[in-house]
C-alpha positions as CSV (number, residue, x, y, z in Angstrom):
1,X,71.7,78.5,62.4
2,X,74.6,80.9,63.0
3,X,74.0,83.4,60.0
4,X,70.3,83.2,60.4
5,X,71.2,84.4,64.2
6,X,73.5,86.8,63.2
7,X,70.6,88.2,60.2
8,X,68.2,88.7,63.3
9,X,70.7,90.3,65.2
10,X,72.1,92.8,63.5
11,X,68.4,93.9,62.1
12,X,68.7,92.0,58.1
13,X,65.9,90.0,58.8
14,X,62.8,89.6,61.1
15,X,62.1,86.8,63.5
16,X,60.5,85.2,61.2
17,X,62.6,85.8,58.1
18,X,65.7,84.6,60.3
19,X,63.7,80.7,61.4
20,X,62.5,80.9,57.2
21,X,65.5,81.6,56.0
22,X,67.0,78.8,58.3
23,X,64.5,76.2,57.5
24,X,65.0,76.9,54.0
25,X,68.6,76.9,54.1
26,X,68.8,73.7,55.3
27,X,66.5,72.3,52.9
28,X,68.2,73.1,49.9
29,X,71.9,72.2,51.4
30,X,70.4,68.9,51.9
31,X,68.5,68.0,48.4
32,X,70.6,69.9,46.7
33,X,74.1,70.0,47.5
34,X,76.0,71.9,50.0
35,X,77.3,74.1,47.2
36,X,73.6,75.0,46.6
37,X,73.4,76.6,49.8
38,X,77.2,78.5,49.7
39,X,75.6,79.9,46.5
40,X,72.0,81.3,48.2
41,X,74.5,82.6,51.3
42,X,76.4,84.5,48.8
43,X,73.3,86.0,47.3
44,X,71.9,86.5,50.8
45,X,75.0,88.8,51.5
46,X,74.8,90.8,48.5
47,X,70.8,91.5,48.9
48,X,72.0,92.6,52.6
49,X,75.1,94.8,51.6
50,X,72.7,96.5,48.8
51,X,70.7,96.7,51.1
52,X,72.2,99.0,53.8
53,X,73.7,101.1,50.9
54,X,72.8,104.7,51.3
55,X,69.8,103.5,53.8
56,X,69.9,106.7,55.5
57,X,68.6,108.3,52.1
58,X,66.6,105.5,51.3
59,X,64.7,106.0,54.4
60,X,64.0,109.8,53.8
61,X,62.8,108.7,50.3
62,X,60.8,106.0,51.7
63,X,61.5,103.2,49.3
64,X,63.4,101.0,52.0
65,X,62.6,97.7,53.0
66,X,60.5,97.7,57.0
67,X,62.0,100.3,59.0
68,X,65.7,99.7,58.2
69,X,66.1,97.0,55.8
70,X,65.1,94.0,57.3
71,X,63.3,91.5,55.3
72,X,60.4,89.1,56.5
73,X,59.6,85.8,56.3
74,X,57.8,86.8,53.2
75,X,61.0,88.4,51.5
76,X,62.8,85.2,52.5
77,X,60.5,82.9,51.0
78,X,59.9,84.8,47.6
79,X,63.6,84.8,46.9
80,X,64.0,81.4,47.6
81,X,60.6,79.0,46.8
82,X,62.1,78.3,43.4
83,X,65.0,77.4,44.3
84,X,63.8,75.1,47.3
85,X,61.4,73.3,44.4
86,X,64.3,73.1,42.0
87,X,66.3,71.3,45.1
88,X,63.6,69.2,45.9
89,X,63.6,68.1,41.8
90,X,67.2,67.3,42.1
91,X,66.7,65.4,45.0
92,X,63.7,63.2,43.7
93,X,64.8,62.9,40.0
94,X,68.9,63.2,41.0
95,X,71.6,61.1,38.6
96,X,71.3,62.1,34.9
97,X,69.0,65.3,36.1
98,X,71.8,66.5,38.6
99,X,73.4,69.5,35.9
100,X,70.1,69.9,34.4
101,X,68.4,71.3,38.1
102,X,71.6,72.6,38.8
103,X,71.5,74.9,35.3
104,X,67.6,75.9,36.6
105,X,69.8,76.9,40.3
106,X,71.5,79.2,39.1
107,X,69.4,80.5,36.9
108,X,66.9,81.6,39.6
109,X,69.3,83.0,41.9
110,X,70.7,84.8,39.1
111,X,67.3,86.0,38.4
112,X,66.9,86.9,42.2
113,X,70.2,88.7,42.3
114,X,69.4,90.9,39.1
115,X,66.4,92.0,40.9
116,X,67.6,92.3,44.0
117,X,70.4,94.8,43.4
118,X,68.6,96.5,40.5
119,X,65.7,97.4,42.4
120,X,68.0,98.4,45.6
121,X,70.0,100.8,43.3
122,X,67.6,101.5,41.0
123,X,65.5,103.1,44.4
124,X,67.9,106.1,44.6
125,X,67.8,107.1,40.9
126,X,66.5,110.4,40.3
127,X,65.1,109.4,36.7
128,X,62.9,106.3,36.9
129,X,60.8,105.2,33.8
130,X,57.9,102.8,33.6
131,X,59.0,100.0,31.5
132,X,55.7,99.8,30.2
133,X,55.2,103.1,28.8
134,X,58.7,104.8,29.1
135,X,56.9,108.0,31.4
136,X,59.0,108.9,34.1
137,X,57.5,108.2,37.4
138,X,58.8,108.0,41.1
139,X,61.6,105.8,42.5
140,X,60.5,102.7,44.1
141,X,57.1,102.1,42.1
142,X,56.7,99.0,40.6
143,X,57.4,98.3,36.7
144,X,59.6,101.3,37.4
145,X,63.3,101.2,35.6
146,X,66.2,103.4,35.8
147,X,69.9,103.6,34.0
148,X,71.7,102.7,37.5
149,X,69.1,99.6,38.2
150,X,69.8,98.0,34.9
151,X,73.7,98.7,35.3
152,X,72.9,97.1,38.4
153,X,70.8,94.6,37.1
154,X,73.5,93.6,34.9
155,X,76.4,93.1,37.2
156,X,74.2,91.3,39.8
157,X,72.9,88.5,37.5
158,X,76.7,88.1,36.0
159,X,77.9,87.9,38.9
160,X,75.7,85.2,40.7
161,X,75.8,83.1,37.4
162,X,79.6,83.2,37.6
163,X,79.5,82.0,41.4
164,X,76.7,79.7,40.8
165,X,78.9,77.9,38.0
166,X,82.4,78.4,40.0
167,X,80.6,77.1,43.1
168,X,78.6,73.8,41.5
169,X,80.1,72.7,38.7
170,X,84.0,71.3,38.9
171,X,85.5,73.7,36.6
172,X,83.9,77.3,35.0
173,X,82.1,77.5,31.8
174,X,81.9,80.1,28.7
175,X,79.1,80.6,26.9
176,X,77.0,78.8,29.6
177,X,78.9,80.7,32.1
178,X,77.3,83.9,29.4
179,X,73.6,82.4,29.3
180,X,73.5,82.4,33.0
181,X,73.9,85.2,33.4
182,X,71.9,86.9,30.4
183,X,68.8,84.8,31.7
184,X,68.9,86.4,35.3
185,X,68.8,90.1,33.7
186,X,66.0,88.7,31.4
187,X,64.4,87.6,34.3
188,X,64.7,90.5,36.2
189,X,63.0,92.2,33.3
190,X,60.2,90.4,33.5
191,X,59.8,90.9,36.6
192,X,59.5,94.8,36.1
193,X,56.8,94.2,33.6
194,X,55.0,91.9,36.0
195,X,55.2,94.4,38.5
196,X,54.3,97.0,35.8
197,X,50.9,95.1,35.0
198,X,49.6,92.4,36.8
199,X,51.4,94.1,40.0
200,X,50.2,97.5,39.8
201,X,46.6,96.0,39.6
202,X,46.6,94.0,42.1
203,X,46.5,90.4,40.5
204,X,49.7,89.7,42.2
205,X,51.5,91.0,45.1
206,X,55.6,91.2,45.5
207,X,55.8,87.4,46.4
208,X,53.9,86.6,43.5
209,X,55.9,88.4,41.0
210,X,59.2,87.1,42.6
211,X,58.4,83.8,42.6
212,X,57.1,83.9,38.6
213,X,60.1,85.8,37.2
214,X,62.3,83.4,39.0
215,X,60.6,80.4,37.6
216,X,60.5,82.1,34.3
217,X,64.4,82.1,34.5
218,X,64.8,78.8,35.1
219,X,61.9,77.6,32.9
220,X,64.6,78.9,30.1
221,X,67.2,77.7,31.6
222,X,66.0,74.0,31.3
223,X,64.8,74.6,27.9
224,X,68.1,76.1,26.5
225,X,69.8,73.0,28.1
226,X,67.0,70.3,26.6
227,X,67.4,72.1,23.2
């Protein structure tokens, strides 16, 4: 209740992003685990402090999120609807399935993290390419890549999948630890190409496109676990 206060007060979120992000919150530190939730702050934090990086040139560039930043209940919900269903699976299923949803967790915040930073940095890059054809086009479009949002890209989704596994399991993993972390900036790939295609001609909108590239990570998640 206090972050989600402090989000609306110092202009991160909307209204209504701060009482989604609230709700939301306190459904997955329930059915998941309170660890869950430390993991989705942490990820919250790093999509703000991207965020207000360089914001006075993102807003003469125009690629900025609402007037300065702020996300809306739609923002809060994109980045975290897999994640709330993946808590909700733990909860239901729990016992033997506990590491299994964890694994898809993490995964999908990796995924969001990748995409979040990547497409934060990515906005101020001079040389943007479409991922699709490799033509450079203009900063902020969608299915648009650049050298700094993959750089980006990459140390975002290490990062959270190195939290996520610190945070939830009782000691830290290798190659796990690795796969994480690989599946977040795969994910976040995807994600560009979504936006690149079905994006771009209006068969899905920015929720949309989150909410499928975040599944997709923890769809491989599960099945590198299973296998």
């Amino acid at each position: 209740m206090v972050l989600s206060a402090l989000s609306l007060y110092f202009g991160l979120l909307t209204k209504s992003g701060s009482i989604a992000s609230f709700f939301i919150g306190l459904a997955i530190g329930v059915l998941g685990a309170p660890s869950w939730l430390i993991l989705l702050i942490l990820f919250a934090l790093l999509g703000f402090i991207v965020t207000k990086f360089r914001m006075s040139l993102k807003q003469e560039l125009g690629v900025q999120e609402g007037k300065k930043g702020e996300r809306t209940y739609r923002n809060v919900i994109a980045n975290s609807l897999v994640p709330l269903l993946v808590a909700i699976c733990a909860f239901a299923f729990g016992g033997e399935y506990y590491n299994l949803m964890a694994v898809a967790y993490i995964a999908s915040i990796s995924v969001a993290a990748a995409d979040t930073v990547a497409s934060e940095v990515g906005s101020l890059s001079p040389k943007v390419y479409m991922i699709t054809t490799g033509k450079k086009v203009k900063a902020g479009i969608d299915g648009g890549i650049s050298v700094e949002g993959t750089i980006a890209c990459i140390i975002g989704g290490i990062a959270a999948a190195y939290l996520g596994c610190s945070l939830i399991f009782s000691e830290l993993w290798g190659t796990e630890f690795i796969i994480l972390g690989i599946i977040g900036i795969i994910g976040c790939m995807i994600d560009s190409l979504i936006g690149a295609t079905l994006e771009r001609r209006g068969i899905v909108g920015k929720l949309g496109t989150n909410v499928i590239s975040m599944a997709c990570g923890a769809a491989i998640a599960i099945t590198i676990w299973v296998l």
